[in-house]
FIGU-775630 format. One line per field, with one value per residue: y, x, z of N, C-alpha, C in turn; residue number from 0. Coordinates in Angstrom, 3 decimals, decimal comma. Layout:
BEGIN
ny	[Y_...]
nx	[X_...]
nz	[Z_...]
cay	[Y_...]
cax	[X_...]
caz	[Z_...]
cy	[Y_...]
cx	[X_...]
cz	[Z_...]
k	[NUM_...]
***
This chain:
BEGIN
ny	[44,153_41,432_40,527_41,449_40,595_38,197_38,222_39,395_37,235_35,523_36,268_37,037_33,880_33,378_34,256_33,682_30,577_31,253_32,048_29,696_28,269_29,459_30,202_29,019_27,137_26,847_25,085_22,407_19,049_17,706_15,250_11,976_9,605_6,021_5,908_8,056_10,192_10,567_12,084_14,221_15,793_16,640_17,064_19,455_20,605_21,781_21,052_19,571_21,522_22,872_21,356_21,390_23,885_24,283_22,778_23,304_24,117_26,355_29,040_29,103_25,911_25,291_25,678_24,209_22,840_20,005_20,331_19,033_17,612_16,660_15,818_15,267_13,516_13,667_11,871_9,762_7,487_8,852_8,831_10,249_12,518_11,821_10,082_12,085_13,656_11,601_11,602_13,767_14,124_12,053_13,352_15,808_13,879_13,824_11,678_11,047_10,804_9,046_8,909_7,002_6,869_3,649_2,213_3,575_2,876_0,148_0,751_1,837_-0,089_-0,579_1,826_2,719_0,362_1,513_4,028_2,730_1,674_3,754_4,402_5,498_6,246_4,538_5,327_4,745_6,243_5,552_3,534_4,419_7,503_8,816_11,343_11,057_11,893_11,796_9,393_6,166_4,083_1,677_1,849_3,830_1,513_-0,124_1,552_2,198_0,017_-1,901_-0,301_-0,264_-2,706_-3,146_-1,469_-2,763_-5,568_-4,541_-3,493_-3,891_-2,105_-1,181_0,912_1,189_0,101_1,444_4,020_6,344_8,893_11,204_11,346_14,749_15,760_15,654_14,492_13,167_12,582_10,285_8,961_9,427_7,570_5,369_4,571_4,649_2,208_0,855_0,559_2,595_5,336_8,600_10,831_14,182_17,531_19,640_22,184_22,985_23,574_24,350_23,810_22,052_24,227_26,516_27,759_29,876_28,966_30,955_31,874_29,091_28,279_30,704_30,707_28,193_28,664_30,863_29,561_27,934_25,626_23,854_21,001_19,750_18,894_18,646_19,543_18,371_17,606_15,085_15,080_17,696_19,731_22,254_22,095_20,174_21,521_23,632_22,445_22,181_25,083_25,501_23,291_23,635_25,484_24,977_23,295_25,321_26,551_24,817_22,456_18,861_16,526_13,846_10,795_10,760_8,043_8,026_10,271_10,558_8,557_10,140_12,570_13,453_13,510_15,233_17,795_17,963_18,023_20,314_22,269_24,888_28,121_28,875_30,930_30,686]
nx	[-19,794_-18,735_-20,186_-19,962_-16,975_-17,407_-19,140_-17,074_-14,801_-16,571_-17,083_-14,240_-13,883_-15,640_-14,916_-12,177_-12,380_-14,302_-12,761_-10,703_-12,707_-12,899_-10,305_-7,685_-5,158_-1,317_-0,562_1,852_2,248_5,689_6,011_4,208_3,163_2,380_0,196_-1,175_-4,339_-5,309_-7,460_-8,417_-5,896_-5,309_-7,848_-10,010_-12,569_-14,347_-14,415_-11,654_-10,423_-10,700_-10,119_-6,790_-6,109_-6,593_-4,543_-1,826_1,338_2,554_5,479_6,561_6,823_8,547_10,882_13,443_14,252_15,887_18,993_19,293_19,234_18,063_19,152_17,593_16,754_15,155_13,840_15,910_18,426_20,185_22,551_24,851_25,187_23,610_26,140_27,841_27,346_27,208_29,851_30,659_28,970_30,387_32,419_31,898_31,434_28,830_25,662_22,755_19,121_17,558_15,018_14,355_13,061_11,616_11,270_13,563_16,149_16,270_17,289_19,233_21,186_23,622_24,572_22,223_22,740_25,669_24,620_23,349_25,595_27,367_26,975_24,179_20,982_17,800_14,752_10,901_9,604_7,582_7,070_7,162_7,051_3,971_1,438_0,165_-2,258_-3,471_-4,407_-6,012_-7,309_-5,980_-4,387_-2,765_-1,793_-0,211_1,719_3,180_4,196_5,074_7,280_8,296_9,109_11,037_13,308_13,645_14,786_17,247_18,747_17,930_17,279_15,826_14,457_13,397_10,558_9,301_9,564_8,031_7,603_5,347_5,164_6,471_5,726_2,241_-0,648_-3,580_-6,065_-6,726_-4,361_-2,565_-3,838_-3,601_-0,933_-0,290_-1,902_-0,307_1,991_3,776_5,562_4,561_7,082_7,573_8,895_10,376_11,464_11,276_13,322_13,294_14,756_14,711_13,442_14,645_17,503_20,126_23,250_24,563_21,852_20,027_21,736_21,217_18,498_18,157_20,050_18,009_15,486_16,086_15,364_14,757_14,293_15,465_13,668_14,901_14,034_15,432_17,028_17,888_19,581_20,579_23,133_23,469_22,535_24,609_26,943_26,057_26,395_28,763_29,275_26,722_26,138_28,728_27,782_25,796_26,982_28,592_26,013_26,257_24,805_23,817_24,498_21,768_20,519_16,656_16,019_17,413_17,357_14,267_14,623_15,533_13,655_10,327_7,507_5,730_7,838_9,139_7,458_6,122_8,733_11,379_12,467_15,260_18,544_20,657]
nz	[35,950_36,077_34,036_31,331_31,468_30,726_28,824_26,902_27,118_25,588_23,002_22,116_22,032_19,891_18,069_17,526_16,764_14,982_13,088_12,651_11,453_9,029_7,976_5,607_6,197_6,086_6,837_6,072_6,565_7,105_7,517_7,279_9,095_9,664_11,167_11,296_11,463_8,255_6,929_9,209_9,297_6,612_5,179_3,816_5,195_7,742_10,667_9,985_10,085_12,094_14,114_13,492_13,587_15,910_17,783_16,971_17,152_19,730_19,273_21,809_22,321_20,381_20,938_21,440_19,006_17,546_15,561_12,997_9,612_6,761_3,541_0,799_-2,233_-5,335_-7,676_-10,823_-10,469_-12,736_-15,319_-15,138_-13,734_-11,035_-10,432_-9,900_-8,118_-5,941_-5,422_-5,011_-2,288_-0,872_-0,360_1,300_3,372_4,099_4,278_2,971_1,487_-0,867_-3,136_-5,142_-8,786_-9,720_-12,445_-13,511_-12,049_-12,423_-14,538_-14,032_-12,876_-11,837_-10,635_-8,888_-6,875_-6,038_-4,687_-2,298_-1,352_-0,822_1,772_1,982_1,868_0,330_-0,666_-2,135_-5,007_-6,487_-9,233_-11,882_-11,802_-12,026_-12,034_-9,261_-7,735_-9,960_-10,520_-10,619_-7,796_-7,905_-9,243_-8,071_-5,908_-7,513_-8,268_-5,612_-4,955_-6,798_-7,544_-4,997_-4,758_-6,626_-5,810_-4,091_-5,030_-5,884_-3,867_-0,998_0,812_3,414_3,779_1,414_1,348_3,253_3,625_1,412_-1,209_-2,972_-6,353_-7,562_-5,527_-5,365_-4,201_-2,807_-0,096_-0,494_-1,478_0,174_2,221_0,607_0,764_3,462_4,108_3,224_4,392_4,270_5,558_4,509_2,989_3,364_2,734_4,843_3,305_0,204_-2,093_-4,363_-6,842_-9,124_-10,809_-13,108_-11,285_-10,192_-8,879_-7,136_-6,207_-5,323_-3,047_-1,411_-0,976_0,579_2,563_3,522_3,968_6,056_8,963_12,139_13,301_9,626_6,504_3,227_0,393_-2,806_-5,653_-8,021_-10,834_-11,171_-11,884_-10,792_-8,155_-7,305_-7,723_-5,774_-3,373_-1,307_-0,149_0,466_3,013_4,196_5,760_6,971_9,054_10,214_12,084_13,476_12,707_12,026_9,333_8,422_7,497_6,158_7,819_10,109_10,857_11,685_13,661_15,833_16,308_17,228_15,695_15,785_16,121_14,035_12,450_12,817_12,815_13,500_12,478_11,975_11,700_9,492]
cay	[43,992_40,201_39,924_42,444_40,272_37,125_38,746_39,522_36,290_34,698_36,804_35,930_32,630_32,769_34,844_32,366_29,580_31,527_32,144_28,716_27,605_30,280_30,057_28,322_26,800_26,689_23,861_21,154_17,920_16,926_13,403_11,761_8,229_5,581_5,902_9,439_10,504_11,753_13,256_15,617_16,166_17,005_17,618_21,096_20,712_22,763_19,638_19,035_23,061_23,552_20,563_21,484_25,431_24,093_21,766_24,109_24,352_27,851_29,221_28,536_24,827_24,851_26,632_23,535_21,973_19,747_20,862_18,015_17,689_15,469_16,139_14,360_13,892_13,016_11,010_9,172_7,627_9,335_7,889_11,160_13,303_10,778_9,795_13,385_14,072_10,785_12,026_15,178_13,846_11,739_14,326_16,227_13,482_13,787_10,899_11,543_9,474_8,851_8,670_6,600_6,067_2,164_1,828_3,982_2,541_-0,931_0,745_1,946_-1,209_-0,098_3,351_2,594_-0,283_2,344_5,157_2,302_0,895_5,136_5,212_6,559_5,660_4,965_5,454_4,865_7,498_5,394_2,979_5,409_8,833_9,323_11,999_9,999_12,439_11,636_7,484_5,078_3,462_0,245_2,303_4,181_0,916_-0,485_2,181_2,089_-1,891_-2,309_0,822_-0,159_-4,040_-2,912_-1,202_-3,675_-6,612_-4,261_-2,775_-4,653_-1,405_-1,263_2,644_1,380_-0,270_2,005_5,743_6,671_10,079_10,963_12,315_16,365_16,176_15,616_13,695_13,123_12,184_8,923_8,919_9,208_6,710_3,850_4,632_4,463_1,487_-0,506_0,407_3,184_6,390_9,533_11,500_15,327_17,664_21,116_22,960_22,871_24,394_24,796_23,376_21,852_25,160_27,366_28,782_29,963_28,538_31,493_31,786_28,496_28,559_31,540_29,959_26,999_29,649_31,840_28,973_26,481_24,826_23,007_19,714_20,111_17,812_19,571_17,970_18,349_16,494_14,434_15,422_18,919_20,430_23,293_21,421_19,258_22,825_24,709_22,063_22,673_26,261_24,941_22,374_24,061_27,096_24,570_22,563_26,284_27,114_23,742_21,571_17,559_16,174_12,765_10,140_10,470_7,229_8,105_11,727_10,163_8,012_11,190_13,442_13,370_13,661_17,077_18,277_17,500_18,699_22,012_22,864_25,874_28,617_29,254_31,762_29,791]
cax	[-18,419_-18,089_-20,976_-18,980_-16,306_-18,181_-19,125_-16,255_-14,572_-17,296_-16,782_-12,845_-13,424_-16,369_-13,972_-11,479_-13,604_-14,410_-11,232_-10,208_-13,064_-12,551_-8,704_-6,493_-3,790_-0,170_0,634_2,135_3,609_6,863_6,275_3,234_3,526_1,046_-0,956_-2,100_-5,663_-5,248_-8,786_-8,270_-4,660_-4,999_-9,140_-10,517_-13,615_-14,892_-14,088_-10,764_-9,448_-10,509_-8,719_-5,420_-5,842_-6,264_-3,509_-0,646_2,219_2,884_6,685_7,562_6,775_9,261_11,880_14,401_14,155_17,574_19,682_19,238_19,422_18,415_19,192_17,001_17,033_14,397_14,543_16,675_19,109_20,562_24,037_26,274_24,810_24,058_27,555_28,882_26,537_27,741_31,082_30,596_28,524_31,201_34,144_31,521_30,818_27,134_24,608_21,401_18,194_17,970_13,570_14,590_12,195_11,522_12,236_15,108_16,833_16,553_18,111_20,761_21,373_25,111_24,399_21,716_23,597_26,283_24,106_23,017_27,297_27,964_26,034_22,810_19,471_17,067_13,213_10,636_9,500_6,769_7,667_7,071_6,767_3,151_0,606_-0,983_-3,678_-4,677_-4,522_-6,852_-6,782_-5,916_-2,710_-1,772_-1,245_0,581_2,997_3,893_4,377_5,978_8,761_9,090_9,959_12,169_14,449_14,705_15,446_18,276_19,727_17,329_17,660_14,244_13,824_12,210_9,719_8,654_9,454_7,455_7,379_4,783_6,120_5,956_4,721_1,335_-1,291_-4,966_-6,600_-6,936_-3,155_-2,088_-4,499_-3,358_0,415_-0,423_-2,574_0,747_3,208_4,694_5,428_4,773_7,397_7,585_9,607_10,081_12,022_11,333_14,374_12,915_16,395_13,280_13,183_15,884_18,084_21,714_24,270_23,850_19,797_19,566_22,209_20,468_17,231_18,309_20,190_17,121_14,652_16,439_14,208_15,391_14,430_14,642_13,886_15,165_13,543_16,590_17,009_19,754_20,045_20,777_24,439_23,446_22,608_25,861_27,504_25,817_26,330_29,868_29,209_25,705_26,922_30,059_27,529_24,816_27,571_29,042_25,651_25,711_23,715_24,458_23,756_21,276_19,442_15,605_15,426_18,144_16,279_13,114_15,139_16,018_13,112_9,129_6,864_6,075_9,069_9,852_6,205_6,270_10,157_11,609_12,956_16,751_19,494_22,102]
caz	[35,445_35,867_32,670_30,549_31,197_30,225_27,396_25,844_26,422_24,777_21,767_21,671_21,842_19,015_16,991_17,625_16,228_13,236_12,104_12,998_10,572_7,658_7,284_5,163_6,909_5,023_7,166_5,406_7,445_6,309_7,621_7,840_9,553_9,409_12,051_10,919_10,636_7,312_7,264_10,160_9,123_5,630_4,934_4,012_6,183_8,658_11,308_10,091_10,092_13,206_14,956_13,039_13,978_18,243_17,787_16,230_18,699_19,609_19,402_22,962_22,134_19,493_21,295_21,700_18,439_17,418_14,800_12,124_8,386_5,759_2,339_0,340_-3,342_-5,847_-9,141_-11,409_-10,833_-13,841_-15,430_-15,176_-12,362_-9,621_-9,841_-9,443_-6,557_-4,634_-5,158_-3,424_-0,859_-0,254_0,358_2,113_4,402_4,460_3,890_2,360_1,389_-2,801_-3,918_-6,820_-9,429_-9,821_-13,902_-13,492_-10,800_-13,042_-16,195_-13,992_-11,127_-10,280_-10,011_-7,476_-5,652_-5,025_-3,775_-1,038_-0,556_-0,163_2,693_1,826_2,072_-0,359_-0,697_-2,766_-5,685_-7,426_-10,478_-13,694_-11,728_-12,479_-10,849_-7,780_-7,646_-10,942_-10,941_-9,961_-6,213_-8,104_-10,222_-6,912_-4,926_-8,281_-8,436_-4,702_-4,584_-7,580_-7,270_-3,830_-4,997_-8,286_-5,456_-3,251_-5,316_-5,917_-2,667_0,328_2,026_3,957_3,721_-0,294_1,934_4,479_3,213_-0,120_-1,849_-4,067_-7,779_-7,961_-4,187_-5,898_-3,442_-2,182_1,092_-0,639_-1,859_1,363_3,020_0,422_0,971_4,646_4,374_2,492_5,851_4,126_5,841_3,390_3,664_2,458_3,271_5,277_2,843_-1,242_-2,569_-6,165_-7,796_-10,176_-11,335_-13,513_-10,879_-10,271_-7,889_-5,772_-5,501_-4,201_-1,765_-0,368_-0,951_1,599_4,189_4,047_4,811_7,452_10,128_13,240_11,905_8,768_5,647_2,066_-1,109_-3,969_-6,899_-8,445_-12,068_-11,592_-11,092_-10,335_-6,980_-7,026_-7,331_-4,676_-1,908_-0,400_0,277_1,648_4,094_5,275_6,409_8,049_10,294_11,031_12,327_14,510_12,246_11,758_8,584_8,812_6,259_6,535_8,850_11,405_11,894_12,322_14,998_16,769_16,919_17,482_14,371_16,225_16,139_12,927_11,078_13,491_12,929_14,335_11,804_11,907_10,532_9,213]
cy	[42,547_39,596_40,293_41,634_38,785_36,926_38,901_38,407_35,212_34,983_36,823_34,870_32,330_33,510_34,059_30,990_30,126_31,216_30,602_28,042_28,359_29,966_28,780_27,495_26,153_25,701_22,917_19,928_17,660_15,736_13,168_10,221_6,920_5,524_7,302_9,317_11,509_12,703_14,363_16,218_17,266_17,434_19,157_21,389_21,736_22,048_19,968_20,375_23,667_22,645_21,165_23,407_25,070_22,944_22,125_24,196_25,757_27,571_28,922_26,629_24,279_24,964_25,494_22,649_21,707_20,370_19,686_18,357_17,049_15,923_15,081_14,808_12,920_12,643_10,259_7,718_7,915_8,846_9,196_12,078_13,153_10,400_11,006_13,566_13,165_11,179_13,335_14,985_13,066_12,455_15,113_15,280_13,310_12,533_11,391_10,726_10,501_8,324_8,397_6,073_4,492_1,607_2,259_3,592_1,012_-0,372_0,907_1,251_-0,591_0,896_3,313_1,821_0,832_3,416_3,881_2,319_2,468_5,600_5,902_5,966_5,580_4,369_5,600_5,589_6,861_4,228_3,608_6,606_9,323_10,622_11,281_10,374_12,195_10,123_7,127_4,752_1,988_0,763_2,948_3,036_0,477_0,286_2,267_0,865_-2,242_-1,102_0,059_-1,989_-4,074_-2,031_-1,833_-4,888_-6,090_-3,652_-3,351_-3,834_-0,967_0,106_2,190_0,868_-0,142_3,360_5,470_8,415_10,333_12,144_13,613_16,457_16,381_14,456_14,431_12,746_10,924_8,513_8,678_7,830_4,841_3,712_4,014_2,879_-0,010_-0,583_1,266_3,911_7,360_10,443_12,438_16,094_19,344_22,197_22,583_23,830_24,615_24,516_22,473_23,392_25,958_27,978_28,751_29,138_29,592_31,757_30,553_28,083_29,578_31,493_28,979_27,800_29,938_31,122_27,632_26,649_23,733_22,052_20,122_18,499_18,242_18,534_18,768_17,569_16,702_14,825_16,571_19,350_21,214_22,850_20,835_20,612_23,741_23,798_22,387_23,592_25,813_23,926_23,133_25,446_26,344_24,488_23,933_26,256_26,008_22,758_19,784_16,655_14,935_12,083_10,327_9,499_7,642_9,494_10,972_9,057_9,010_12,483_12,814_13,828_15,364_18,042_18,577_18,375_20,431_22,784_24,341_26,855_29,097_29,647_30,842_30,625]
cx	[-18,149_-19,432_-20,270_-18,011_-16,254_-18,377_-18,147_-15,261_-14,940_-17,156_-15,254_-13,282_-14,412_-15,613_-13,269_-11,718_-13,816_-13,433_-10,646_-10,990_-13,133_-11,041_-8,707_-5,386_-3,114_0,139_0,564_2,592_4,484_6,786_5,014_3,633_2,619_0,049_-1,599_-3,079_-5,633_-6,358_-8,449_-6,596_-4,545_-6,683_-9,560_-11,853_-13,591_-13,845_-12,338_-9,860_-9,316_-9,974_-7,400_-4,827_-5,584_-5,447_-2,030_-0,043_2,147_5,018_7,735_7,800_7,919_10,589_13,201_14,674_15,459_17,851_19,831_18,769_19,386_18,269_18,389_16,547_16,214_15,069_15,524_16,808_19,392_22,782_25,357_25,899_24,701_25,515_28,333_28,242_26,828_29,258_31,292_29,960_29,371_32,193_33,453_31,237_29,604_26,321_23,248_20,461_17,766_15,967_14,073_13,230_12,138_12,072_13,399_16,153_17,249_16,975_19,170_21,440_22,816_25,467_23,339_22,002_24,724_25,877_23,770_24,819_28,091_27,456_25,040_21,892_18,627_15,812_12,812_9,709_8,434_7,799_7,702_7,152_5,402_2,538_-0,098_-1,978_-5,031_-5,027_-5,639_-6,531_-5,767_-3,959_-1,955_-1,271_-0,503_1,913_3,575_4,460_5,431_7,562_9,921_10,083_11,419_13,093_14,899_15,251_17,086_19,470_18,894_17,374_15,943_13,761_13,069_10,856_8,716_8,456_9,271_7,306_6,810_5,392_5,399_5,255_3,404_0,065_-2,603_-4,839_-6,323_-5,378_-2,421_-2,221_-3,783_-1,960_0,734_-0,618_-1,397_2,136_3,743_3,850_5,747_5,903_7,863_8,645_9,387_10,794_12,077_12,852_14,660_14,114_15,811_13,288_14,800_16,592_19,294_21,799_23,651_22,347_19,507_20,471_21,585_19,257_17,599_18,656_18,608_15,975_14,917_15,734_15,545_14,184_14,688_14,988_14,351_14,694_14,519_16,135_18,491_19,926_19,872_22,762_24,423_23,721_23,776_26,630_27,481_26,737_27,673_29,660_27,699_25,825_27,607_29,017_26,227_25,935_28,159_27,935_24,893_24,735_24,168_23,584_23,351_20,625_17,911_15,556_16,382_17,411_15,213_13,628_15,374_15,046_11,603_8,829_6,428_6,902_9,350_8,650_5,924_8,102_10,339_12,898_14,279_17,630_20,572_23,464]
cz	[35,032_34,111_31,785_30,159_30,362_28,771_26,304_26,015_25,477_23,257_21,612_21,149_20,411_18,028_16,466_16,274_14,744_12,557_12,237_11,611_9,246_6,986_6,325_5,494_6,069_5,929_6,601_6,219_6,618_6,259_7,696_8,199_9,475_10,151_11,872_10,193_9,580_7,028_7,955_9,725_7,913_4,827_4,761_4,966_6,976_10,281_11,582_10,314_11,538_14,370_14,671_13,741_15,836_18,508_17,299_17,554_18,252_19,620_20,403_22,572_21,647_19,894_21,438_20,053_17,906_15,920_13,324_11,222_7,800_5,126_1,725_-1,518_-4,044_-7,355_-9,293_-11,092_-12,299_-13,957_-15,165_-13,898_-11,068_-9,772_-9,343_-7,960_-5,767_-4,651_-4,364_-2,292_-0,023_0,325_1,423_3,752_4,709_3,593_3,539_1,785_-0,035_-2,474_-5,181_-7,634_-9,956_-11,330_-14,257_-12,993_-11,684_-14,193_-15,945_-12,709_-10,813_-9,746_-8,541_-6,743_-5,177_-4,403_-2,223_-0,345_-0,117_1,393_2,782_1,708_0,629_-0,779_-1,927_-4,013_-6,033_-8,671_-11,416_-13,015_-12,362_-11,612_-10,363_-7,636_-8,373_-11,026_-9,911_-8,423_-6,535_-8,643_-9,157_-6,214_-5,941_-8,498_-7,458_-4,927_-5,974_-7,712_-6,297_-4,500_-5,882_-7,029_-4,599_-3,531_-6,070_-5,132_-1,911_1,004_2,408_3,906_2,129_0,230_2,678_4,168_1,275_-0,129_-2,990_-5,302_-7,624_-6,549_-4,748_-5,000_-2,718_-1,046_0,881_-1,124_-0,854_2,207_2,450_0,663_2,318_5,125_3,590_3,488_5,487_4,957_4,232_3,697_2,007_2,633_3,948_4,167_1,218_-1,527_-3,806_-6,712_-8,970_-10,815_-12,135_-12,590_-10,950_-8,944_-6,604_-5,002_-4,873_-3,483_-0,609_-0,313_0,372_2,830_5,061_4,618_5,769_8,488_10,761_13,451_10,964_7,283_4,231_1,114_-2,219_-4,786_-7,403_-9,534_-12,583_-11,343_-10,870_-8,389_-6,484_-6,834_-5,897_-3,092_-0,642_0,613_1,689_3,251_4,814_6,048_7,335_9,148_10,834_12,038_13,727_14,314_12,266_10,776_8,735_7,084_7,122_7,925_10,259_11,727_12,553_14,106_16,159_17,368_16,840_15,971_14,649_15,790_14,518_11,697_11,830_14,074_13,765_13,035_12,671_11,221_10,528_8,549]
k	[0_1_2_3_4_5_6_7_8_9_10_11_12_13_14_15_16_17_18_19_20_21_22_23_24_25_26_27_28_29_30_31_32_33_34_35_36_37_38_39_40_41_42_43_44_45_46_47_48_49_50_51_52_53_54_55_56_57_58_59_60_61_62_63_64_65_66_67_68_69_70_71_72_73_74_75_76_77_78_79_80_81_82_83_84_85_86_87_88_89_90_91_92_93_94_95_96_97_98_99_100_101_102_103_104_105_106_107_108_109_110_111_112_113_114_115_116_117_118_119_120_121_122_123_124_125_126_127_128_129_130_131_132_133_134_135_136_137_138_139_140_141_142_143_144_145_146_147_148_149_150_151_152_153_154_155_156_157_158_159_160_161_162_163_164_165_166_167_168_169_170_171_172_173_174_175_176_177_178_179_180_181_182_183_184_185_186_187_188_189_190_191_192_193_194_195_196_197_198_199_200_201_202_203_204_205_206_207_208_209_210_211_212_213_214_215_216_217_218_219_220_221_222_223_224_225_226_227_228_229_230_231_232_233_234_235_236_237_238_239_240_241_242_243_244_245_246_247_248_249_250_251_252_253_254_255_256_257_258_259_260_261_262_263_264_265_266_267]
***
């Protein structure tokens, strides 16, 4: 009996193992920080799949996770849209962290000094918005370093310094590593809410309900109104559901990188 039983945990656990090194894994981090081994994090290997598969929290793990919210909004600044969208974020009350692109941000300096004087954060997108995947090591560290400088010789707010987002969420092993290797944190997010894409008012409101996470990070963009439209309804139905909206850096003040890259799905 006790071989039998031998036996067949041995065959679990080499099952296990397989599947650990066959899969796929949809996990994405929202954050990566700089001390992450991006290899084992983000590698297709054999190695790196089967650390990430015996390192997944399970559900109990997750079971407390806080109720936090950053809206976070890529591009522009743009001259008629970013201003509507800080105007509703203002009546709403909610702060939110601005990925401004670096030549944009200098065509439009008082549009991005007042996204910082509204209270909002803002990180850096890249200088031109290129694909990172596709550039050089020499053109990836050029487009972090110079973005990040072109927004802070215009707002000094240290999130252009530290939090980078690569254009179109588009990034390598090595994309990562030089982002890493310049003090930024990468940061992604838990919830795409395709507003990049043609939709209505109501699809992505119930796009955002239907996928809220406890963390969670939302990647938006500023020069849509569809987005500036939806948000009221959106908002007033997180804080019903006990949420509290945050900028990127004050979440990261509040929860574990855990926490935050293994969220916890919630009906809102």
């Amino acid at each position: 009996m006790k071989a039998a039983l031998v036996v067949v945990l041995a065959a679990a656990i080499s099952y296990g193992a397989w599947r650990a090194l066959v899969r796929q894994s949809s996990y994405t981090p929202a954050f990566v920080p700089p001390n992450t081994n991006v290899h084992l994090e983000f590698s297709g290997d054999p190695v790196a799949r089967l650390y990430r598969a015996t390192h997944e929290l399970t559900p109990e793990d997750r079971s407390n996770r806080p109720r936090l919210i950053a809206l976070t909004f890529d591009d522009g600044p743009y001259p008629v849209f970013t201003p509507m969208l800080l105007d509703v974020l203002a009546d709403l009350h909610v702060p939110a962290t601005f990925f401004l692109i670096g030549q944009d941000a200098q065509q439009w300096p008082e549009i991005t000094r007042r996204i910082e004087a509204s209270g909002n954060e803002i990180g850096d997108h890249t200088l031109t918005h290129p694909n990172l995947d596709q550039e050089s090591t020499l053109e990836v560290r050029r487009e972090i370093i110079e973005g990040g400088n072109a927004l802070w010789s215009l707002t000094h707010d240290p999130a252009a310094r530290t939090y980078m987002r690569p254009p179109h969420g588009r990034y390598t092993e090595r994309t990562l590593q030089i982002a890493l290797s310049l003090g930024y944190s990468v940061v992604l997010w838990s919830d795409d809410s395709g507003d990049w894409r043609t939709v209505t008012v109501p699809q992505l409101q119930r796009h955002l309900l239907e996928h809220a996470t406890a963390p969670e990070i939302v990647l938006l963009h500023s020069g849509k109104l569809t987005t500036i439209e939806a948000l009221p309804y959106v908002v007033a139905r997180f804080r019903a559901a006990g949420y509290r909206f945050v900028t990127v850096g004050s979440l990261l003040r509040q929860v574990q990188v855990n926490e935050l890259n293994h969220p916890l799905r919630r009906a809102v």
